[in-house]
PDB file of N, CA, C and O in Angstrom, chain B, residues numbered from 101:
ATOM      1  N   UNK B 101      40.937 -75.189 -44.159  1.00  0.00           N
ATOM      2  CA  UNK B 101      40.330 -74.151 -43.340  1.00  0.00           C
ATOM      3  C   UNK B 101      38.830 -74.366 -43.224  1.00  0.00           C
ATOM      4  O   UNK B 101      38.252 -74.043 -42.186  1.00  0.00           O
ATOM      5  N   UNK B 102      38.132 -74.938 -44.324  1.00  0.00           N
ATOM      6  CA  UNK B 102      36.536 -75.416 -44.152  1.00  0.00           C
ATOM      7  C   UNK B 102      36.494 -76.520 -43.202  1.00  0.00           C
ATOM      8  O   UNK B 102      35.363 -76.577 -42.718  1.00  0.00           O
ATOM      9  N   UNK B 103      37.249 -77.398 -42.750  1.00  0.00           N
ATOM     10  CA  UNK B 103      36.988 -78.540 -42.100  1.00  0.00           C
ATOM     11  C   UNK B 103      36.845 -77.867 -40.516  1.00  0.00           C
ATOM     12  O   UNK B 103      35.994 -78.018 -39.639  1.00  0.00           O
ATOM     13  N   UNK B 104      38.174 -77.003 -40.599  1.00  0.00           N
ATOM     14  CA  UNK B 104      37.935 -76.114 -38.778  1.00  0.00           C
ATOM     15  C   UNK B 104      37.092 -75.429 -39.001  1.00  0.00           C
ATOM     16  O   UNK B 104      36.652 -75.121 -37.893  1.00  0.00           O
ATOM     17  N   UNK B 105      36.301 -74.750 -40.036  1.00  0.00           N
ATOM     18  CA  UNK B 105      35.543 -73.557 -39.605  1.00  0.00           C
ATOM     19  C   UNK B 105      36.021 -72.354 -39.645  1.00  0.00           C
ATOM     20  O   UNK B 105      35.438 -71.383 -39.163  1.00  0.00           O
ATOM     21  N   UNK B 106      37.231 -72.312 -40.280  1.00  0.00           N
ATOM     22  CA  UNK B 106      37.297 -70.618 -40.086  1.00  0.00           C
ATOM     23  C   UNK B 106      37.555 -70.200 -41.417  1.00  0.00           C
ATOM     24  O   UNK B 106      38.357 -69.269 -41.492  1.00  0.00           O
ATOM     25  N   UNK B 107      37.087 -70.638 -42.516  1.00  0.00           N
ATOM     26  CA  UNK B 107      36.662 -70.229 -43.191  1.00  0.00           C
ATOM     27  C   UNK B 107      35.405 -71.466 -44.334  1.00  0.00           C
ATOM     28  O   UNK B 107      35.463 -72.695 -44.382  1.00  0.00           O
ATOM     29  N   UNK B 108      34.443 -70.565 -45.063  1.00  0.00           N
ATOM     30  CA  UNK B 108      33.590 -71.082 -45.833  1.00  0.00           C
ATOM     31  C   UNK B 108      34.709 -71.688 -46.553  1.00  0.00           C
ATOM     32  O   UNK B 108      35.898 -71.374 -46.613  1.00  0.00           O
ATOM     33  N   UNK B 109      33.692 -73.112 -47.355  1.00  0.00           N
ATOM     34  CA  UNK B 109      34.976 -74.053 -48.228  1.00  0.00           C
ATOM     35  C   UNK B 109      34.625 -72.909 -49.750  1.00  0.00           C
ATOM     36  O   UNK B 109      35.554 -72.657 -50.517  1.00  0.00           O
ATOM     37  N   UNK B 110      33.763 -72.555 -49.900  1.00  0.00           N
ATOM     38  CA  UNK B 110      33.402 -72.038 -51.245  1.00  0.00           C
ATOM     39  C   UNK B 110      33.272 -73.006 -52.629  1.00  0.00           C
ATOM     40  O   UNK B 110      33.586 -72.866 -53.811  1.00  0.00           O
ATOM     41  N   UNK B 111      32.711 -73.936 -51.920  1.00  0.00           N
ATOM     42  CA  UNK B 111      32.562 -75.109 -53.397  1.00  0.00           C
ATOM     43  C   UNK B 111      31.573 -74.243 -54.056  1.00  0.00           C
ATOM     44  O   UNK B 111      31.304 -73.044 -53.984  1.00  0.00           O
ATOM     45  N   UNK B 112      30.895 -75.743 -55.055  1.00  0.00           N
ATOM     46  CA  UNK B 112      29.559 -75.601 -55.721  1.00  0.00           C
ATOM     47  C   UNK B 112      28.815 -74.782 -54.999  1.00  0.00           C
ATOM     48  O   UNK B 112      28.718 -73.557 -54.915  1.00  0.00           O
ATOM     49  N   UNK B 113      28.265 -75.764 -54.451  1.00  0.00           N
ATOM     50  CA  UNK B 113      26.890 -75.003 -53.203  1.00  0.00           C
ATOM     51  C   UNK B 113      27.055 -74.144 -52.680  1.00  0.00           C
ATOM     52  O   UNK B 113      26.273 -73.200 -52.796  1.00  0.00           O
ATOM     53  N   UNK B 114      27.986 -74.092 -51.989  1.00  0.00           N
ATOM     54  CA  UNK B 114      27.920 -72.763 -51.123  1.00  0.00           C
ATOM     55  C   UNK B 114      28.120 -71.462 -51.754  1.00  0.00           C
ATOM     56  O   UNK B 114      27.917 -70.424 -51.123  1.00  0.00           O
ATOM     57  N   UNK B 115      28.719 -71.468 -53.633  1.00  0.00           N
ATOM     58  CA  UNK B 115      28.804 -70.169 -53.768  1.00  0.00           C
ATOM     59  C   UNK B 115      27.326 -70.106 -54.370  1.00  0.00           C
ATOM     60  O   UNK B 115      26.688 -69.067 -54.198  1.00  0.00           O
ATOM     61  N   UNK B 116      26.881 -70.933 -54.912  1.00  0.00           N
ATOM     62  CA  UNK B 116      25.374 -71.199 -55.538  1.00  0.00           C
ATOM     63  C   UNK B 116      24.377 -70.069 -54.433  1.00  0.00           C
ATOM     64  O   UNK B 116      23.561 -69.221 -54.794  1.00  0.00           O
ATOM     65  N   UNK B 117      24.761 -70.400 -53.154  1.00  0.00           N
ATOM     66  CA  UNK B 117      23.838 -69.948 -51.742  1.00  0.00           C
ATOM     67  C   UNK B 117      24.215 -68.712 -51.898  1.00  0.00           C
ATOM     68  O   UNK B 117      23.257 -67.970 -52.113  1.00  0.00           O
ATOM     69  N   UNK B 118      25.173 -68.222 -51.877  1.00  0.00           N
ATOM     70  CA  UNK B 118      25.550 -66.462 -51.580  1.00  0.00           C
ATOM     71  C   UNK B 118      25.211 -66.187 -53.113  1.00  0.00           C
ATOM     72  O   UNK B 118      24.465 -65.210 -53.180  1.00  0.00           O
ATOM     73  N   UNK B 119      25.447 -66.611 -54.119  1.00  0.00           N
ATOM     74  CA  UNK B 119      24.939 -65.823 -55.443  1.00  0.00           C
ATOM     75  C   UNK B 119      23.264 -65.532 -54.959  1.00  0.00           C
ATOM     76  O   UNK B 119      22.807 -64.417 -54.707  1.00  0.00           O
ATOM     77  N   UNK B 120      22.548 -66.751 -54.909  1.00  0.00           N
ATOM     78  CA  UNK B 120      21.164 -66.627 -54.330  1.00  0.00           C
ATOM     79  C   UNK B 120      20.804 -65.599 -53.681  1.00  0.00           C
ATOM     80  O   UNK B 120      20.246 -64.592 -54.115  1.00  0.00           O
ATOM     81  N   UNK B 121      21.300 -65.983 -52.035  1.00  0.00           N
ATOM     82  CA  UNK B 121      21.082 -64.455 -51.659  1.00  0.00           C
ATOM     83  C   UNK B 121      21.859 -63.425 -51.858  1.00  0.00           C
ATOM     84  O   UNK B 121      22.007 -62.588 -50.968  1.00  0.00           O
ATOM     85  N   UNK B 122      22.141 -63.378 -52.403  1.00  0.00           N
ATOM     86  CA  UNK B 122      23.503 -62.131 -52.921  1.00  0.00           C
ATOM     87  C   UNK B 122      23.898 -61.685 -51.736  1.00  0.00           C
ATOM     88  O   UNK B 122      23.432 -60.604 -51.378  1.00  0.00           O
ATOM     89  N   UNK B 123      24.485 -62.125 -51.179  1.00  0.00           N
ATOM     90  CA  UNK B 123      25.515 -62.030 -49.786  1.00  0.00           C
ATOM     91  C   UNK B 123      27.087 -61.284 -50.250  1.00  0.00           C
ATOM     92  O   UNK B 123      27.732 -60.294 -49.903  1.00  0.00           O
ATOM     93  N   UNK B 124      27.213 -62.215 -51.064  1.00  0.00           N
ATOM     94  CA  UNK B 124      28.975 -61.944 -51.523  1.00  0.00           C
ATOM     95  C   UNK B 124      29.222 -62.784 -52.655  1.00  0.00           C
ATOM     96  O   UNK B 124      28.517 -63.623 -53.215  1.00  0.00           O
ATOM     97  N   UNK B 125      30.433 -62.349 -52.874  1.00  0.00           N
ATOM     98  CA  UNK B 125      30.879 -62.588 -54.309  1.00  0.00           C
ATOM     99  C   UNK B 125      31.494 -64.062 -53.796  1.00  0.00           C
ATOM    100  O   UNK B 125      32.019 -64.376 -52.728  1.00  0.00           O
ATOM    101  N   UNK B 126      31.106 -65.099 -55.432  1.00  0.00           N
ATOM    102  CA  UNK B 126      31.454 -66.516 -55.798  1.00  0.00           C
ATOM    103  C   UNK B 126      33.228 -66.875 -55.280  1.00  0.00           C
ATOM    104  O   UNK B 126      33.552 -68.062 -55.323  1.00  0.00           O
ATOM    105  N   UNK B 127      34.321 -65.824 -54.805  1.00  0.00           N
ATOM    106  CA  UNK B 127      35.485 -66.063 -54.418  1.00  0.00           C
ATOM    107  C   UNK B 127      35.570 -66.319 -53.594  1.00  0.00           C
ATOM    108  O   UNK B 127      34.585 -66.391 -52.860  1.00  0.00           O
ATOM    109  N   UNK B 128      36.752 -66.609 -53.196  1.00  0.00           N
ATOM    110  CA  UNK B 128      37.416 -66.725 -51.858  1.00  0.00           C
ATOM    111  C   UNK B 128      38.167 -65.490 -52.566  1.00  0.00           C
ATOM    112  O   UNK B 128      38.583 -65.423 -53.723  1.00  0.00           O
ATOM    113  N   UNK B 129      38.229 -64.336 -51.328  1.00  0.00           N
ATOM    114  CA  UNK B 129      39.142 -63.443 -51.270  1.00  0.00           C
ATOM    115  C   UNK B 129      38.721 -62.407 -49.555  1.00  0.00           C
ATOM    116  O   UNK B 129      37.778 -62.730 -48.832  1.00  0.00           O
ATOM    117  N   UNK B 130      39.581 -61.316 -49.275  1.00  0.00           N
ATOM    118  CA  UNK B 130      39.339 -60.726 -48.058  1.00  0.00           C
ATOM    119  C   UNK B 130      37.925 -59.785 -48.169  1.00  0.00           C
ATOM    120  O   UNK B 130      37.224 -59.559 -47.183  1.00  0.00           O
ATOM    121  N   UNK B 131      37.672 -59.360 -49.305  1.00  0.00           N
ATOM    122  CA  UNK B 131      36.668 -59.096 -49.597  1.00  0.00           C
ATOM    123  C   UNK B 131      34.860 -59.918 -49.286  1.00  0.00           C
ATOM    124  O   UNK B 131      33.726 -59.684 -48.869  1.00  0.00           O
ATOM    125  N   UNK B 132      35.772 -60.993 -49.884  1.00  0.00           N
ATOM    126  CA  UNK B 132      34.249 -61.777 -50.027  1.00  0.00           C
ATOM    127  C   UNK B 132      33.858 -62.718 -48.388  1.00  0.00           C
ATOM    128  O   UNK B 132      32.867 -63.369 -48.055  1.00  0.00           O
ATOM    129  N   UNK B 133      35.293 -62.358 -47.590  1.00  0.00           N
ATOM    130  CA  UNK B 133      34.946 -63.271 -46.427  1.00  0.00           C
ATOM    131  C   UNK B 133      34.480 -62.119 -45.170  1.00  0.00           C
ATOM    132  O   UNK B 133      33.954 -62.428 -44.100  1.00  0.00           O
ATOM    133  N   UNK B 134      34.713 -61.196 -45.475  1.00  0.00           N
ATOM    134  CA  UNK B 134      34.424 -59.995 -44.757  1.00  0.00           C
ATOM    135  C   UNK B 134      32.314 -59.510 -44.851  1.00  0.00           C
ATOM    136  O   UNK B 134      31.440 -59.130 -44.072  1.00  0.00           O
ATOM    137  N   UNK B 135      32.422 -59.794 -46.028  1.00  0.00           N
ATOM    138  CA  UNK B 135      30.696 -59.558 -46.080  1.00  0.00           C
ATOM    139  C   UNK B 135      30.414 -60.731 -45.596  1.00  0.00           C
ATOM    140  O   UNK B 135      29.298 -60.686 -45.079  1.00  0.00           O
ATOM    141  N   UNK B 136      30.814 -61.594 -45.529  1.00  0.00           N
ATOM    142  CA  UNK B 136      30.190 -62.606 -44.796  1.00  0.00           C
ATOM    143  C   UNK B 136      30.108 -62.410 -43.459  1.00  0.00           C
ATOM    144  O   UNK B 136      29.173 -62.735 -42.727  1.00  0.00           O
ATOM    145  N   UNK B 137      31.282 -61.780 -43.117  1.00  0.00           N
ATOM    146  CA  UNK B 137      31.336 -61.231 -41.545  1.00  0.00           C
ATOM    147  C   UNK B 137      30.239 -60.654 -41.123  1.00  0.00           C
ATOM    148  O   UNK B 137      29.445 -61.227 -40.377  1.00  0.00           O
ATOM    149  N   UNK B 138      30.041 -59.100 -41.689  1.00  0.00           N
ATOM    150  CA  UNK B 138      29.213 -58.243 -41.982  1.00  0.00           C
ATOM    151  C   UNK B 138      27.739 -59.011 -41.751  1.00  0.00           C
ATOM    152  O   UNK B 138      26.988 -58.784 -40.802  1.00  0.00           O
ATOM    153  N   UNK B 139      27.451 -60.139 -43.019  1.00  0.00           N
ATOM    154  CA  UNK B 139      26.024 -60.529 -42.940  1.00  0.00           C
ATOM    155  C   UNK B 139      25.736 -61.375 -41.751  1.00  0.00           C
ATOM    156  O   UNK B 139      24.566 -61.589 -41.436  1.00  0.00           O
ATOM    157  N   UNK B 140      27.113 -62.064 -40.803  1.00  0.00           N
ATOM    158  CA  UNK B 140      26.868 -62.612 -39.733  1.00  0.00           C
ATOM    159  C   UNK B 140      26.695 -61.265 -38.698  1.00  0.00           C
ATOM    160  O   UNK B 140      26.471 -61.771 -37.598  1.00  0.00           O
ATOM    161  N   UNK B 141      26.695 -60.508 -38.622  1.00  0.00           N
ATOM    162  CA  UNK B 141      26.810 -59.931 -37.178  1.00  0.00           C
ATOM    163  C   UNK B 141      25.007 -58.831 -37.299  1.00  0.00           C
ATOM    164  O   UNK B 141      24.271 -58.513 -36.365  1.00  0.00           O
ATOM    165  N   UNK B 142      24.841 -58.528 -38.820  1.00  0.00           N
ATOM    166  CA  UNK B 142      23.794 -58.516 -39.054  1.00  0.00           C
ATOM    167  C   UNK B 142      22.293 -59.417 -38.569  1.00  0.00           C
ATOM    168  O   UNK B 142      21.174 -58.989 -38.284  1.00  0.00           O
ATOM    169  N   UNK B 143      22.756 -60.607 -38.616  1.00  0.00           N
ATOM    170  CA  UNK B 143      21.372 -61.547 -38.444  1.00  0.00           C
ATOM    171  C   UNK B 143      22.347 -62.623 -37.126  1.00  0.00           C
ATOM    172  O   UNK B 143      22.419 -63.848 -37.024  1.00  0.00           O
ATOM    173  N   UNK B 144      22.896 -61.651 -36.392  1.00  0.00           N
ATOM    174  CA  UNK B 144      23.781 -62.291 -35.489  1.00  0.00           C
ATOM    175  C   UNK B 144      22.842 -62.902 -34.589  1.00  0.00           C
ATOM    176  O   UNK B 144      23.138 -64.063 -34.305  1.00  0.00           O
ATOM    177  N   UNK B 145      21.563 -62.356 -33.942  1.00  0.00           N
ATOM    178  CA  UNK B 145      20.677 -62.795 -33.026  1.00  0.00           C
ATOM    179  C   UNK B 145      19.961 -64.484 -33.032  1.00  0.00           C
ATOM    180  O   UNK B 145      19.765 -65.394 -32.227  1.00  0.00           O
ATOM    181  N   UNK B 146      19.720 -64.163 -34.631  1.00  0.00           N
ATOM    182  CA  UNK B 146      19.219 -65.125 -35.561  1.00  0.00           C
ATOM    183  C   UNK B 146      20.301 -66.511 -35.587  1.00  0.00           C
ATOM    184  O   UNK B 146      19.936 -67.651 -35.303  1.00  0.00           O
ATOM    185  N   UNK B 147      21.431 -66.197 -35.918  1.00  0.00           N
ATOM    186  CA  UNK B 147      22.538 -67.487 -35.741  1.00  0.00           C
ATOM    187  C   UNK B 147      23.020 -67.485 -34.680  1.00  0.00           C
ATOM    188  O   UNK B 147      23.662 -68.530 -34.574  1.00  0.00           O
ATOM    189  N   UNK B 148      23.092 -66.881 -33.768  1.00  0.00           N
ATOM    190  CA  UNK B 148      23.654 -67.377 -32.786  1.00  0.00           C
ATOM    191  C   UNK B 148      23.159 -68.491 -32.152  1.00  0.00           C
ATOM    192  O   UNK B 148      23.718 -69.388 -31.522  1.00  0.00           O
ATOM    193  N   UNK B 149      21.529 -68.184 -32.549  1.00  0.00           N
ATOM    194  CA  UNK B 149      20.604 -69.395 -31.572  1.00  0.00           C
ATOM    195  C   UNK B 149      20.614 -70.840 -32.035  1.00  0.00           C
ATOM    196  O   UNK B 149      20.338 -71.916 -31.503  1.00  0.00           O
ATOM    197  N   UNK B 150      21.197 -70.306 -33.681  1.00  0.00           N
ATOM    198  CA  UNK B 150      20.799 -71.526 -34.760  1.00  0.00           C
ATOM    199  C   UNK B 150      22.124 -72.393 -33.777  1.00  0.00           C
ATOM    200  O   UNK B 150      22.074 -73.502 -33.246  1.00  0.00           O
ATOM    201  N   UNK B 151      23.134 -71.485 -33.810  1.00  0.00           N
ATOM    202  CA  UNK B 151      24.511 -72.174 -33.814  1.00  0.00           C
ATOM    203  C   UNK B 151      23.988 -72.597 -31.728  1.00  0.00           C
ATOM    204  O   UNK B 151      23.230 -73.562 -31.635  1.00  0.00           O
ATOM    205  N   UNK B 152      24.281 -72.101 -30.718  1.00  0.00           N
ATOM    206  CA  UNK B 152      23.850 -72.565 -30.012  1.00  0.00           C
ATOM    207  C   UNK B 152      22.674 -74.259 -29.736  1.00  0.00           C
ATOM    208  O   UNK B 152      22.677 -75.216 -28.962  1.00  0.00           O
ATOM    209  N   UNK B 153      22.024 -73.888 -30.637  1.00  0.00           N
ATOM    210  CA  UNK B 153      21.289 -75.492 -30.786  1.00  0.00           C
ATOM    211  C   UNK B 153      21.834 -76.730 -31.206  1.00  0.00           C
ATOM    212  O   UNK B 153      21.324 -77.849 -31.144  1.00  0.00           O
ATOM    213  N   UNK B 154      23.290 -76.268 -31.782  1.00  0.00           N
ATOM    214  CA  UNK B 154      23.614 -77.348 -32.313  1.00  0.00           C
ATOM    215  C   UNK B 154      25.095 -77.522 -31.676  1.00  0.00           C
ATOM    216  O   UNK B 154      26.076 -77.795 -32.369  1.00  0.00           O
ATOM    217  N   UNK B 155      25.131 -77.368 -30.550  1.00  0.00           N
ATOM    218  CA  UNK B 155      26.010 -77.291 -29.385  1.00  0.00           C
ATOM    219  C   UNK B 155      25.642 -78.902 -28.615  1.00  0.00           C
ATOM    220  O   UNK B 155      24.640 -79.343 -28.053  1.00  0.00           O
ATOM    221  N   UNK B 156      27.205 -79.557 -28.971  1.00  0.00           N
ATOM    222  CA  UNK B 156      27.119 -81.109 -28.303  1.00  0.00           C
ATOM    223  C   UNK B 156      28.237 -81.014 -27.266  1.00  0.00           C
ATOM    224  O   UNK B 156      29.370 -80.815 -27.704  1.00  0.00           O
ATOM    225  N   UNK B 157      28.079 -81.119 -26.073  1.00  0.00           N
ATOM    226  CA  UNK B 157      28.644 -81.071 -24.725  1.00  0.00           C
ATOM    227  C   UNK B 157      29.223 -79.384 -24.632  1.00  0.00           C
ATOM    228  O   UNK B 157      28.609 -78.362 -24.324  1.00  0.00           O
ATOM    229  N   UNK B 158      30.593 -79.585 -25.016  1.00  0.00           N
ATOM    230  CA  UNK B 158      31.121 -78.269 -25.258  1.00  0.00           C
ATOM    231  C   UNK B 158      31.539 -77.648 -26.483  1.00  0.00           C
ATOM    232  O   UNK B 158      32.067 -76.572 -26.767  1.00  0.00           O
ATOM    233  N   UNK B 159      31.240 -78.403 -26.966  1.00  0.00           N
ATOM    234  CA  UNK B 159      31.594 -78.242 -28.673  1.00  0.00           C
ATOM    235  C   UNK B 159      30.454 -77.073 -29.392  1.00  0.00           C
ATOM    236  O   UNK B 159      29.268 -77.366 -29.546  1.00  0.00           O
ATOM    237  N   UNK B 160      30.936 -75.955 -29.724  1.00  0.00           N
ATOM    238  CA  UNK B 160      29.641 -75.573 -30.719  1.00  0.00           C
ATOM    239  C   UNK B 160      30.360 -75.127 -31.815  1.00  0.00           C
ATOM    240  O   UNK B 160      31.507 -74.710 -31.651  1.00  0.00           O
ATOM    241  N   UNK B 161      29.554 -75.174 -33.529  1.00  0.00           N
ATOM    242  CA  UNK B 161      30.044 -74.975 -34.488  1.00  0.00           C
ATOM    243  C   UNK B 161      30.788 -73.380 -34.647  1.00  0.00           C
ATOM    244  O   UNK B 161      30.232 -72.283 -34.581  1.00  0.00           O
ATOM    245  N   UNK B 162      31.853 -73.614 -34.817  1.00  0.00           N
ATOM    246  CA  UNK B 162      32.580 -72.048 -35.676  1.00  0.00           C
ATOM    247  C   UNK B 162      31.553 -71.562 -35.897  1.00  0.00           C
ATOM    248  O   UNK B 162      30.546 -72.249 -35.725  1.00  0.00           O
ATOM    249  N   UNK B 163      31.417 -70.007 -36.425  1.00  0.00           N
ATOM    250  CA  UNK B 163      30.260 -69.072 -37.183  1.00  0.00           C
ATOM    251  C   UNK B 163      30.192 -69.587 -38.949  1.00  0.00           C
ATOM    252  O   UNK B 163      29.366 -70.022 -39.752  1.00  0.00           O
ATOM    253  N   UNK B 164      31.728 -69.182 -38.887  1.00  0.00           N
ATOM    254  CA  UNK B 164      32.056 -69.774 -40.386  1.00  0.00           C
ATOM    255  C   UNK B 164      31.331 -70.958 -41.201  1.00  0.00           C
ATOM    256  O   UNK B 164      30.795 -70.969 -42.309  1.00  0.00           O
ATOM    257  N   UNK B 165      31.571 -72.214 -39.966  1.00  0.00           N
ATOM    258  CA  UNK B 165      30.794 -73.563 -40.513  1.00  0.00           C
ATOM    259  C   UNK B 165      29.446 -73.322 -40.316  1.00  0.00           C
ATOM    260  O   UNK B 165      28.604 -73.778 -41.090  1.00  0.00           O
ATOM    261  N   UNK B 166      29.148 -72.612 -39.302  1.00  0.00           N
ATOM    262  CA  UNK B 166      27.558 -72.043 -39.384  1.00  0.00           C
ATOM    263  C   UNK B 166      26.890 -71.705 -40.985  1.00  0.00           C
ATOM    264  O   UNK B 166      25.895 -72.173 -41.538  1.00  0.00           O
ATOM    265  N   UNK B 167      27.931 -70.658 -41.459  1.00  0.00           N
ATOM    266  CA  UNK B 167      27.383 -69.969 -42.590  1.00  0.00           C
ATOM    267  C   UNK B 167      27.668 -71.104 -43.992  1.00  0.00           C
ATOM    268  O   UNK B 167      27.024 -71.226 -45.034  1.00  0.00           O
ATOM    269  N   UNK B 168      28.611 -71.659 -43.615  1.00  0.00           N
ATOM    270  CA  UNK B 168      29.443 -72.513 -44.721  1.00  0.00           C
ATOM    271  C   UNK B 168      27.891 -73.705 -44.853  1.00  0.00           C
ATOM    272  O   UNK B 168      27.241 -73.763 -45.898  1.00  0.00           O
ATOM    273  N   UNK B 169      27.656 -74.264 -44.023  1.00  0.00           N
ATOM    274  CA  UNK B 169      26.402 -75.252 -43.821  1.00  0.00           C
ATOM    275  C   UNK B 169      25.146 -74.590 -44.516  1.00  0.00           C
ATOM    276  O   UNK B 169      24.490 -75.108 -45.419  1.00  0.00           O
ATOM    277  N   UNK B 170      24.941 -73.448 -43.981  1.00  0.00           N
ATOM    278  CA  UNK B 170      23.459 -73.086 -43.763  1.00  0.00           C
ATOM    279  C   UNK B 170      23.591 -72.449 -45.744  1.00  0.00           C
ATOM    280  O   UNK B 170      22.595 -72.929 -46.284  1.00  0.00           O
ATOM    281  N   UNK B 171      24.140 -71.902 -46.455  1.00  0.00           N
ATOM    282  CA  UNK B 171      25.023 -71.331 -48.038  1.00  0.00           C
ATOM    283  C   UNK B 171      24.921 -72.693 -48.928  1.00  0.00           C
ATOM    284  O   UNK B 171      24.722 -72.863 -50.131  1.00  0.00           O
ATOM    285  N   UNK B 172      25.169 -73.721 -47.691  1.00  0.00           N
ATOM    286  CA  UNK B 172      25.700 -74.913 -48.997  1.00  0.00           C
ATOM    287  C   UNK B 172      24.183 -75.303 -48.694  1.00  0.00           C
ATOM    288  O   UNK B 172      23.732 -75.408 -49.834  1.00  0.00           O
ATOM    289  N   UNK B 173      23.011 -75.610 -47.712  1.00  0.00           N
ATOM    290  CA  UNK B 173      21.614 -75.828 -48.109  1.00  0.00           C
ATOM    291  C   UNK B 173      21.054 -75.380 -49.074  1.00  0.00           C
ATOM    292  O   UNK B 173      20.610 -75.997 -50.042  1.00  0.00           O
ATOM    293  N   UNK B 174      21.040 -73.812 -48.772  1.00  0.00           N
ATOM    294  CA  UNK B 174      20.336 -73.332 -49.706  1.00  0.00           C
ATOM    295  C   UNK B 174      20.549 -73.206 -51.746  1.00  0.00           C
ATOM    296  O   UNK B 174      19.744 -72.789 -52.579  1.00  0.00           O
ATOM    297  N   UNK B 175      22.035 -73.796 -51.935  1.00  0.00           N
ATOM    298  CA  UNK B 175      22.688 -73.926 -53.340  1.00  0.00           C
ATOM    299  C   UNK B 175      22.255 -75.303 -53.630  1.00  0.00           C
ATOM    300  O   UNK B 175      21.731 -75.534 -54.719  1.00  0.00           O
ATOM    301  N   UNK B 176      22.385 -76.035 -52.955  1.00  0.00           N
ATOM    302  CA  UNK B 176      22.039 -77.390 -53.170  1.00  0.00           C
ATOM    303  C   UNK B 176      20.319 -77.765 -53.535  1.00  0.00           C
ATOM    304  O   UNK B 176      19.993 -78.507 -54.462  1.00  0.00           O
ATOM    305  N   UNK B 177      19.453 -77.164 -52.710  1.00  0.00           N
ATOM    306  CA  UNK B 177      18.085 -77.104 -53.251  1.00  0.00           C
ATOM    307  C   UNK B 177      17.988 -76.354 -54.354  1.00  0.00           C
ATOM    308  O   UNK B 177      16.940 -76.533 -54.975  1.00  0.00           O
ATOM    309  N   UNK B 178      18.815 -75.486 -54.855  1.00  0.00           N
ATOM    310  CA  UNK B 178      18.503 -74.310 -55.913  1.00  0.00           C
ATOM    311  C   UNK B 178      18.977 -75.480 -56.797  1.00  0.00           C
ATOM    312  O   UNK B 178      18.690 -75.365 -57.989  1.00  0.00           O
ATOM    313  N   UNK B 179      19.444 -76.243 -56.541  1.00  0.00           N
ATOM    314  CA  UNK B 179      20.190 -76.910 -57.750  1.00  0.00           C
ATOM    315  C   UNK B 179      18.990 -77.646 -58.206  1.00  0.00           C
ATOM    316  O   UNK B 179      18.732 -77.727 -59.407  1.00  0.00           O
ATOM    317  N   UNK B 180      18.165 -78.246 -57.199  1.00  0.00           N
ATOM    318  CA  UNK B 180      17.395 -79.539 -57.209  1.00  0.00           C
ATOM    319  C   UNK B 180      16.087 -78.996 -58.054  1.00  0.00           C
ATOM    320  O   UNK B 180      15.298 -79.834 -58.490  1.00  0.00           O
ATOM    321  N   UNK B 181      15.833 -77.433 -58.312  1.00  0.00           N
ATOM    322  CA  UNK B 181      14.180 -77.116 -58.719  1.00  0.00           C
ATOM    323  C   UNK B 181      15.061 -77.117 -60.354  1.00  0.00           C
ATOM    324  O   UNK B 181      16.219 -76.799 -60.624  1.00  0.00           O
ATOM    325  N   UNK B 182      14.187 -77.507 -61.028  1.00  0.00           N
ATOM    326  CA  UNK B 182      14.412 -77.656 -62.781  1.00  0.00           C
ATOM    327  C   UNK B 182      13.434 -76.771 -63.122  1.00  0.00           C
ATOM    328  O   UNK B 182      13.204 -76.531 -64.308  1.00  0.00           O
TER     329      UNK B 182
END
C-alpha cells in the first residue's frame, strides 16, 4: 500500500517524523491514518502546491506518498543530529 500511495509505509523514519511533529501515533491503525488525514486537509493549501510541483506529465503523487516522503525527511535528519 506504500508503494501506491494510499497509505504511509510507517517504517523507521517516517514514524520518527510524526513522533517529531506529533502528528500521530508510531502505528499503523484507523486511528493513526485518519490524523494524518486531518493534518493533510489542515495544511492542505500548503501540500497541495508541494504535491502539484512534483507533477510529471499526468502523473502527480498520492497525498499519502506526499506525507509518507515529506515524515520520512524529517525522521531521517532527526536521526542524523547526535
Amino acid at each position: 500500500m506504500g508503494t501506491l500511495g494510499c497509505a504511509p509505509v510507517y517504517d523507521r523514519f517516517f514514524q520518527d517524523g510524526v513522533a517529531t511533529c506529533k502528528v500521530t501515533t508510531r502505528e499503523y491503525s484507523l486511528d493513526s491514518v485518519l490524523r494524518l488525514v486531518d493534518f493533510y486537509e489542515e495544511h492542505n493549501d500548503r501540500l497541495e502546491a508541494a504535491r502539484r510541483g512534483m507533477q510529471r506529465e499526468d502523473l502527480t503523487y498520492p497525498q499519502m506518498k506526499l506525507l509518507d516522503m515529506g515524515f520520512w525527511q524529517i525522521g531521517f535528519e532527526t536521526s542524523l543530529v547526535v
